[in-house]
Steps between C-alpha positions, in 0.01 A plus 500: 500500500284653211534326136425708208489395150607809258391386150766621252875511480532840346571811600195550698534131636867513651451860652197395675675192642763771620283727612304208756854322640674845554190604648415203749754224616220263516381470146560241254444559121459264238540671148261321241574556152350270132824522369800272591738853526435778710517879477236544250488778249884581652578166333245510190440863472836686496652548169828279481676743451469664786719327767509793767081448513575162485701475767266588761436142499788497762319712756161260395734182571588625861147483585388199384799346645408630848448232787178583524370480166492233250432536113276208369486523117291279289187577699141644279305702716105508361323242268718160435709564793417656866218652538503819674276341789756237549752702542316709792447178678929441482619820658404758714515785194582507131543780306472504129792629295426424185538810237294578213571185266348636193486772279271815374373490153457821220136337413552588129431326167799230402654479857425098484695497172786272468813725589360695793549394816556650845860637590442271843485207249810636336690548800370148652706312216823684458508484911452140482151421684387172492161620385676675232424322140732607192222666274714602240521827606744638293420267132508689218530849669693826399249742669368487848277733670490528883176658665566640837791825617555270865820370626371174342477610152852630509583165627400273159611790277852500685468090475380557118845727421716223645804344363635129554832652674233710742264241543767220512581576929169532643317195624275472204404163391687367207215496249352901573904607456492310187188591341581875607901500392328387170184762454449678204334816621645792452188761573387506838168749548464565926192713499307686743152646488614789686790745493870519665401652824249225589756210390548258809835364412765590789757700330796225549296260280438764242890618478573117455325496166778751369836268606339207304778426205439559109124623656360836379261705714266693317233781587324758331532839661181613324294238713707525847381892442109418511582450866453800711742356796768452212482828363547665896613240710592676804153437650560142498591263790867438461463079385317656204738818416800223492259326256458813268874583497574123358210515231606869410905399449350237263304693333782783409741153398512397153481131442846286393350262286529225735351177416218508757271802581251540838263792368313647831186590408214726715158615484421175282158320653476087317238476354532188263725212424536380143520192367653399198452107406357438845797641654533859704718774240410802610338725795269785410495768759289818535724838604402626814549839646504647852146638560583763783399330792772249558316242281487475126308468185470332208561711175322266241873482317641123432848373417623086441780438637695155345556251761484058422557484919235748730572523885263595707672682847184686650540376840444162728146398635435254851268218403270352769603175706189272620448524841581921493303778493563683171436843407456510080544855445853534696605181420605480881354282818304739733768582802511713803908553546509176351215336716274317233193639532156310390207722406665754710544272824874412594567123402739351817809369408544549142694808376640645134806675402653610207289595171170273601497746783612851341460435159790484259691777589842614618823381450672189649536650785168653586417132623670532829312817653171296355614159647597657857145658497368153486696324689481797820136395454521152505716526853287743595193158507720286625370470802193369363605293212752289751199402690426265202684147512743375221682248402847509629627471124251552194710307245346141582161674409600719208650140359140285589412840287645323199799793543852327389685834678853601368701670782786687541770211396308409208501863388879534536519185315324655199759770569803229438314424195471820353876570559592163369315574160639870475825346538447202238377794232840773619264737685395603817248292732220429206087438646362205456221606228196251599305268765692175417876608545400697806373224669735292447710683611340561792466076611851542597416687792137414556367577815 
């Protein structure tokens, strides 16, 4: 029997797990993840709105409900918890799961201010993390600004645009529904430093932002035309033509006068955020321009655009765990096919999938061609790592480890919870919003 640990209940995580007991009938995986609730940015990434994403947590559920793998939440991998090392010594293989848990900056003036955050910090409090704080997002704004043209930034615009009778069905903790059904903004700036054939929104999430209810879309047909690929776009791959055809049926729309307007903005580079009584008001961009090559330039022409709320949406970043090889400039741990690989020499027994291996890239599905690479490597060493002897079951160790593990009955009890509270409020199942209520929730069916 071979016992792998697969840090990570996410995407990456469960198909990996998948991959290894569809593979071989003689492994055994236990999926480790910090958090008492698995499934990762499926659970704490995914707009809640969304419910056909969402429900991909299904197809996650089957595997870690498998008989030969067992989900162990409540577990910190790295410094205060297991140390990498110890967790070599309890199984024959682990392979690290683990994302890319932060985000990229701009690295401009005034990006510190008070008012500017990340949109993963965003997202991680109207989805209910329990690292989430409420930082006031939303106090005292009417104009937001969100940096970034990905999937993400259409995300917290949609989110921004919401109404209570939207917002009121999704799983949203009680407070973020509140505090959004309530929001005063009425301007929301999504702004890209390039133009609307290098956007990298899929086209579904861009349509979206024209069903949203008294919600204008606005964009000026004299800027989409400073892109060459909008001007012809039969050259372009067919993702981005769809792309063009949506921005171009806006731009030939007059507005209604709705309450709200999203104004989609291009060839705008941040330059600055200002601050007005210590607080962020405003973003100064330069205009950029397409410089021939596929790249662009800077044209030494500024504009301010009014926003009391700044999201940054420029794309995720992996941070290093102790114990791992790290490479700084990729953000990634060194791999061969998802073999860790230290100063160039293959590591035995520990693995990566996911974004520490490729980077964050992809959609959710990329993750399973990337986990089965790994994990057809990992079976492909078993030979050797089964020559190393293991305790029968890790969990006495992982506890002496100072782990207090929540399994799979102390997850569905949080899941009792949450549908208990939705129910109390009129709604849907409602998450749990921080450490306390999930654990306790979780005693019920402690392992």
């Amino acid at each position: 029997m071979l016992r792998v640990a697969v840090v990570g209940s996410g995407p990456s995580g469960c198909y990996t797990a998948q991959s290894l007991v569809q593979l071989d009938s003689d492994v055994h995986v236990d999926v480790l993840d910090r958090l008492p609730c698995p499934y990762g940015l499926v659970r704490y990434g995914v707009a809640p709105d969304h419910e056909k994403i969402k429900s991909l947590q299904t197809n996650l559920r089957a595997v870690l409900e498998h008989d030969r793998v067992r989900f162990l939440g409540g577990i910190q991998v790295g410094p205060g918890g297991v140390t990498v090392a110890r967790l070599r010594e309890l199984y024959h293989a682990v392979v690290y799961c683990m994302g890319a848990a932060t985000d990229r900056h701009l690295g401009i003036p005034g990006e510190d201010l008070p008012g500017s955050w990340s949109a993963t910090q965003f997202v991680s409090w109207y989805s209910a993390h329990p690292d989430a704080v409420d930082a006031g997002f939303l106090r005292n704004a009417r104009s937001a600004v969100v940096v970034g043209v990905g999937n993400v930034a259409v995300d917290v615009t949609r989110m921004l645009a919401r109404g209570l009778a939207e917002l009121t069905p999704t799983d949203m903790p009680q407070a973020a529904l509140t505090t959004l059904a309530d929001s005063r903004v009425t301007e929301i700036h999504m702004v890209g430093r390039r133009g609307p054939s290098q956007v990298r929104f899929t086209t579904k999430e861009l349509r979206e932002l024209g069903t949203l209810p008294e919600t204008d879309v606005l964009v000026d047909p004299a800027e989409l035309a400073l892109d060459p690929g909008y001007t012809d776009p039969s050259a372009l791959p067919a993702p981005q033509r769809r792309n063009v055809e949506v921005l171009r049926g806006w731009a030939q729309t007059p507005p209604t006068g709705a309450p709200r307007r999203i104004h989609l903005r291009f060839f705008l580079r941040p330059a600055e955020l200002l601050a007005e009584q210590g607080h962020v008001c405003a973003a100064r961009f330069e205009r950029t321009a397409p410089d021939g090559h596929g790249g662009l330039t800077g044209t030494g022409r500024y504009e301010v655009i009014e926003g009391q709320l700044v999201l940054r949406s420029v794309g995720y970043r992996g941070v290093p765990l102790e114990g791992l090889p790290f490479d700084p400039v990729t953000a990634t741990v060194p791999n061969l096919a998802g073999r860790v690989l230290r100063e160039g020499v293959v590591t035995p027994g520990e693995y990566v999938a996911g974004w520490i291996k490729r980077g964050p890239t992809g959609v959710i599905g990329t993750n399973r061609p990337c986990a089965k690479e790994t994990a057809t490597s990992l079976l492909e060493d078993a030979p050797s790592l089964a020559s190393k002897t293991v305790a029968d079951d890790p969990l006495p160790a992982l506890r002496g480890e100072g782990a207090d593990p929540v399994g799979w009955t102390g997850w569905q009890s949080i899941e009792r919870a949450e549908a208990a509270l939705g129910a109390s409020l009129g709604r849907g199942m409602v998450k749990l919003p921080d450490w306390p209520s999930l654990l306790e929730a979780a005693r019920a069916g402690a392992l």
